[in-house]
N, C-alpha and C positions, 0 to 999 in steps of 0.2 A: 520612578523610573518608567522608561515608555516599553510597553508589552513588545516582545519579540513577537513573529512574524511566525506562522503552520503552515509548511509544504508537506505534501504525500505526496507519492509517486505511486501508481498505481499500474496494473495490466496481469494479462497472463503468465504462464509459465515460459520461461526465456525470452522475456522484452527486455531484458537490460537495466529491469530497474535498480537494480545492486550497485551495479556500476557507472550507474547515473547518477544514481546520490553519493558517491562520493564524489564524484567530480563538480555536483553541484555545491555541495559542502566547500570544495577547495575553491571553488570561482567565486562563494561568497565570503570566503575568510581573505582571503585578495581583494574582496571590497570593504575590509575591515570592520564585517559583521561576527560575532559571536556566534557558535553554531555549533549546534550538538543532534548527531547523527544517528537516528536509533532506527529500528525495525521491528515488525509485528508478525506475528504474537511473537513478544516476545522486549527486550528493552531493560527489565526492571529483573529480580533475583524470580520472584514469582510465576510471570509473565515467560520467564526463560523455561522453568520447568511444567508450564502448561504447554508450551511449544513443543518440548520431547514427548507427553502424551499425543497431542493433535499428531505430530508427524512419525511417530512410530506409535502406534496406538495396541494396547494390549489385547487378548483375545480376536474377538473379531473386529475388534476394531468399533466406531460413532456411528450412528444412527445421525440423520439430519438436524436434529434436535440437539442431541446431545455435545453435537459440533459445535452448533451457533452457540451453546450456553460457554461451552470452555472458552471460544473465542472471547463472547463478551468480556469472561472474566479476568482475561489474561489483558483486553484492553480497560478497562477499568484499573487494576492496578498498574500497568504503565503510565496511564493519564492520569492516575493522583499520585504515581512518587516519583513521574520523569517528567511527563509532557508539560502540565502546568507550570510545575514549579521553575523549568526553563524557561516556559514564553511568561511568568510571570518575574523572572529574574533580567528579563530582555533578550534573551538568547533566540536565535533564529533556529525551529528545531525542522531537520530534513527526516522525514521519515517513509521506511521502504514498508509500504502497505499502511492502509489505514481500516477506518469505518468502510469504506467501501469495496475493499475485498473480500469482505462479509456480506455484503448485500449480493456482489456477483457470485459469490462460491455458493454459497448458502441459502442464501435468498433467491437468487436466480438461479443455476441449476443443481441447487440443494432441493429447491422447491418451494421452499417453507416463505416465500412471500415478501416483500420488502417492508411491509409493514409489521412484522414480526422482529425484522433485525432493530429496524429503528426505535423500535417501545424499546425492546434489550440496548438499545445503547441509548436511550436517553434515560434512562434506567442506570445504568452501571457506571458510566463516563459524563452524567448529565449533558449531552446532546452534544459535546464539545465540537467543531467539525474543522475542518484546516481551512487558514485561510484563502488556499487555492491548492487544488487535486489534479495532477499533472498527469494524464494516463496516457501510457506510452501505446503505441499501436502496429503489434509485425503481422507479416501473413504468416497463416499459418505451414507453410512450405517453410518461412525464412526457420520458423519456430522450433519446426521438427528438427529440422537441422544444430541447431544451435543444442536445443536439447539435448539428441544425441552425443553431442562433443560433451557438454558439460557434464549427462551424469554419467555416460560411460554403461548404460545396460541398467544403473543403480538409480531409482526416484523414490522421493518419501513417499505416505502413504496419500498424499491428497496431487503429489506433481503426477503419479504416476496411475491415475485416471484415465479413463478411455478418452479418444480423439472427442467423441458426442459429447462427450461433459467440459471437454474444454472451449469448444461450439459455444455449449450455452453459456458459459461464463466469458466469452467474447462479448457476444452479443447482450449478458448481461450489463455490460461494462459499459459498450456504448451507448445502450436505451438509458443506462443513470445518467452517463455526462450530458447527451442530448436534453435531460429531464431540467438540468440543470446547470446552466451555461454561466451564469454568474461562479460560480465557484469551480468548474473546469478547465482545461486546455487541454486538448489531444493533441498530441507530437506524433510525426511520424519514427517508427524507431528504425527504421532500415537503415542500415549504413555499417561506416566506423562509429566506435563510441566519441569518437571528436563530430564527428557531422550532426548524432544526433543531440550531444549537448547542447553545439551551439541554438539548434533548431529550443532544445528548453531555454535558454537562457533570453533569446528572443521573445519567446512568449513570455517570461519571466520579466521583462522589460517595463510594462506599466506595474507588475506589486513593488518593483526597484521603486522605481522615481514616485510613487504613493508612499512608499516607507522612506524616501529619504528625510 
């Protein structure tokens, strides 16, 4: 059977990636692909309750370290009991965050280096990466705003980080796709979520006709 296909959707707090991938999901089940829809941390029984730690986190809460390790591990068990076993079943898997909102959180304005996130995920997940990382890109105006609507005063503990921290994890965002252009595409996300699908699905346009 021929290996399904790894998209990530990747970006900050309120770019839309949520509701990109489902609409990405529904425009490839419309081209009668197979396609299973997950998001990180999180995906698998496991991976879901490492997510209630990372985002309501006990006491005082993670240390930079102590982050990256949970994160890894909650990605290592979604990629050995979801990820693979889909893209090796042929299934197209759309996933909201990957490896690389660990290298922007974490790695970039976590601190802790990107070469520390990468040993921890070729380490846990053996180095798996998508096969294209779709990172979505608002201003930070459009951002705050959206924010605001969506948690209403209420952010977990990692959304609801000061403005500077989410600075670096822009700018971490863009210095990795930059690093690495074979495996990206930036969309722009401002819009309706109709404007900026089609803008992914355009750039989605050569992994199409490669996987047909």
């Amino acid at each position: 059977m021929k290996r399904g296909m790894f998209i990530a959707l990747e970006g900050g707090e309120g770019t839309g990636k949520s509701t990109q991938a489902r609409l990405l999901a529904a425009a490839l089940e419309a081209l009668e692909r197979n396609v299973v829809v997950t998001r990180e941390p999180g995906g698998t029984a496991g991976a879901e309750a490492i997510r209630g730690l990372l985002l309501s986190p006990p006491g005082e809460g993670w240390g930079p370290r102590a982050e990256a390790l949970l994160f890894a591990a909650a990605r290592s068990d979604h990629v050995e009991k979801l990820v693979r076993p889909a893209l090796h079943a042929g299934n197209w898997v759309v996933c909201d965050r990957f490896l690389d909102s660990s290298r922007a959180y974490q790695g970039g304005a976590g601190g802790l280096g990107d070469a520390a996130i990468m040993a921890l995920h070729d380490f846990g997940s053996e180095g798996l990466r998508p096969d294209l990382t779709v990172l979505i890109e608002v201003s930070p105006d459009a951002v705050t705003a959206r924010l605001a609507e969506r948690d209403m005063g209420v952010a977990d503990a990692i959304g609801g980080r000061d403005a500077s921290y989410h600075a670096k994890v822009a700018d971490a965002f863009g210095h990795v796709a930059s690093s690495e252009p074979d495996l990206f595409v930036t969309v722009n996300g401002q819009g309706t979520p109709d404007e900026v699908h089609r803008r992914i699905m355009a750039a989605l346009a050569p992994l199409l006709e490669n996987a047909a």
